[in-house]
C-alpha beads as a LAMMPS data file, in Angstrom:
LAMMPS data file: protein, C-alpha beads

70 atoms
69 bonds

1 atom types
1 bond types

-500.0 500.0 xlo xhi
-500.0 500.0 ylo yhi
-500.0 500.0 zlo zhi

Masses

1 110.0

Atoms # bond

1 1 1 33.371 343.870 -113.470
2 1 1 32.502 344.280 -109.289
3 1 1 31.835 340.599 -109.104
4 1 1 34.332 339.824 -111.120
5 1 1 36.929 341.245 -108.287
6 1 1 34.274 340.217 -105.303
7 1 1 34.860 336.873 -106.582
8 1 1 38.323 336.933 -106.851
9 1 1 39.026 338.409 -103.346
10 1 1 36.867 335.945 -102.096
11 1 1 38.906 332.811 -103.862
12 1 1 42.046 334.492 -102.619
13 1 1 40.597 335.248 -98.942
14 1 1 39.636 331.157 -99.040
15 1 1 43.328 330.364 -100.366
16 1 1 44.763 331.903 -97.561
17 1 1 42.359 330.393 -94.484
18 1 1 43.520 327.334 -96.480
19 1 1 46.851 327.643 -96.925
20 1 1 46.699 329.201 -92.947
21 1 1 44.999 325.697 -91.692
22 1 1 47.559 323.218 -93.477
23 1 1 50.290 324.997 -91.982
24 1 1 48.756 324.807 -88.546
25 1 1 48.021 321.245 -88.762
26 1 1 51.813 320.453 -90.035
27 1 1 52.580 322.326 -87.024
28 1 1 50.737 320.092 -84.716
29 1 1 51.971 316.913 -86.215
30 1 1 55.745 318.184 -86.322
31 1 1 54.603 318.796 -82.081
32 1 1 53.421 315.139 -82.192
33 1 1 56.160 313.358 -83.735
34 1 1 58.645 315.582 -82.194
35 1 1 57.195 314.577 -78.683
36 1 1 56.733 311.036 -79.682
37 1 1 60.412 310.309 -80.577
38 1 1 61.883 312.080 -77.798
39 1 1 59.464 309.698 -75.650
40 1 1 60.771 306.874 -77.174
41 1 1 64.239 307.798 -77.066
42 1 1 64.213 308.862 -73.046
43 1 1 62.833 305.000 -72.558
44 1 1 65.524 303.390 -74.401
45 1 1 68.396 305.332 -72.697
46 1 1 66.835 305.436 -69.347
47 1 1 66.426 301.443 -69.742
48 1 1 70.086 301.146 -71.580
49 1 1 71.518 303.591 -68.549
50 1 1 69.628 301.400 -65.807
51 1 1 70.835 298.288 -67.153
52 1 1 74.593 299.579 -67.525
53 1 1 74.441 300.731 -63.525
54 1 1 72.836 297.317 -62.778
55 1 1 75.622 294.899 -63.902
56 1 1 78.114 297.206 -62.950
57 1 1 76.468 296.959 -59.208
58 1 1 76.527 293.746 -59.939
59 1 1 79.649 292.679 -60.770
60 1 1 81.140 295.136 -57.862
61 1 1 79.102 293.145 -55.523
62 1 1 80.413 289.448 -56.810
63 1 1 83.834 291.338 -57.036
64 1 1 83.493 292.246 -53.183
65 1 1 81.844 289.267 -52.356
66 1 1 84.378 286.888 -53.590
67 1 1 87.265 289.173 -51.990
68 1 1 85.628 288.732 -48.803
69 1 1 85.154 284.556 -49.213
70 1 1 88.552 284.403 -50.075

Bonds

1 1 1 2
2 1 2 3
3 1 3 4
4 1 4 5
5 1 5 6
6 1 6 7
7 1 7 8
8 1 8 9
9 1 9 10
10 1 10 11
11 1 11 12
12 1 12 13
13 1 13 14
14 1 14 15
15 1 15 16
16 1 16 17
17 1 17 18
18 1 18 19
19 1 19 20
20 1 20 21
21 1 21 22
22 1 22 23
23 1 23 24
24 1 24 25
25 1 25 26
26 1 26 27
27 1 27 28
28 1 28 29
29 1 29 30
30 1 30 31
31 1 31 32
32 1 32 33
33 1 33 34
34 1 34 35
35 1 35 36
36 1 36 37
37 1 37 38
38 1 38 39
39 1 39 40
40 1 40 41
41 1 41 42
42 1 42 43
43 1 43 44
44 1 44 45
45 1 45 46
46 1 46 47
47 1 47 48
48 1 48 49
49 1 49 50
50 1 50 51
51 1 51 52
52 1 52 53
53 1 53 54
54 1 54 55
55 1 55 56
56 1 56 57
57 1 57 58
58 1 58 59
59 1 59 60
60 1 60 61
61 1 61 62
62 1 62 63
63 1 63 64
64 1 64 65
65 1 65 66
66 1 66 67
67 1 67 68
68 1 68 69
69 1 69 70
């Protein structure tokens, strides 16, 4: 009967370091992902925001340009 519940505390104490280490490992790649997609996105808007302010630099400068030629 005592091993009988030594052995079953011990399966249960095992369950839970188990159960303990998957959630800390979902926790890490939730970090991961969540870090690499907001990488990502930063570069495209930084490189879609830089291009916008380009051309419109751009075309103020051929705008002026031509005003001033003319």
């Amino acid at each position: 009967m005592t091993s009988g519940i030594v052995l079953f505390s011990l399966l249960m104490a095992l369950s839970l370091g188990v159960a303990f280490a998957e959630s800390e490992v979902v926790a890490t790649e939730n970090a991961t992902e969540n870090a690499t997609v907001n990488e990502t996105a930063n570069v495209t808007i930084n490189e879609t925001v830089n291009a916008t302010i380009n051309a419109t630099i751009n075309n103020t400068e051929n705008v002026t340009e031509a005003a001033v030629a003319a």
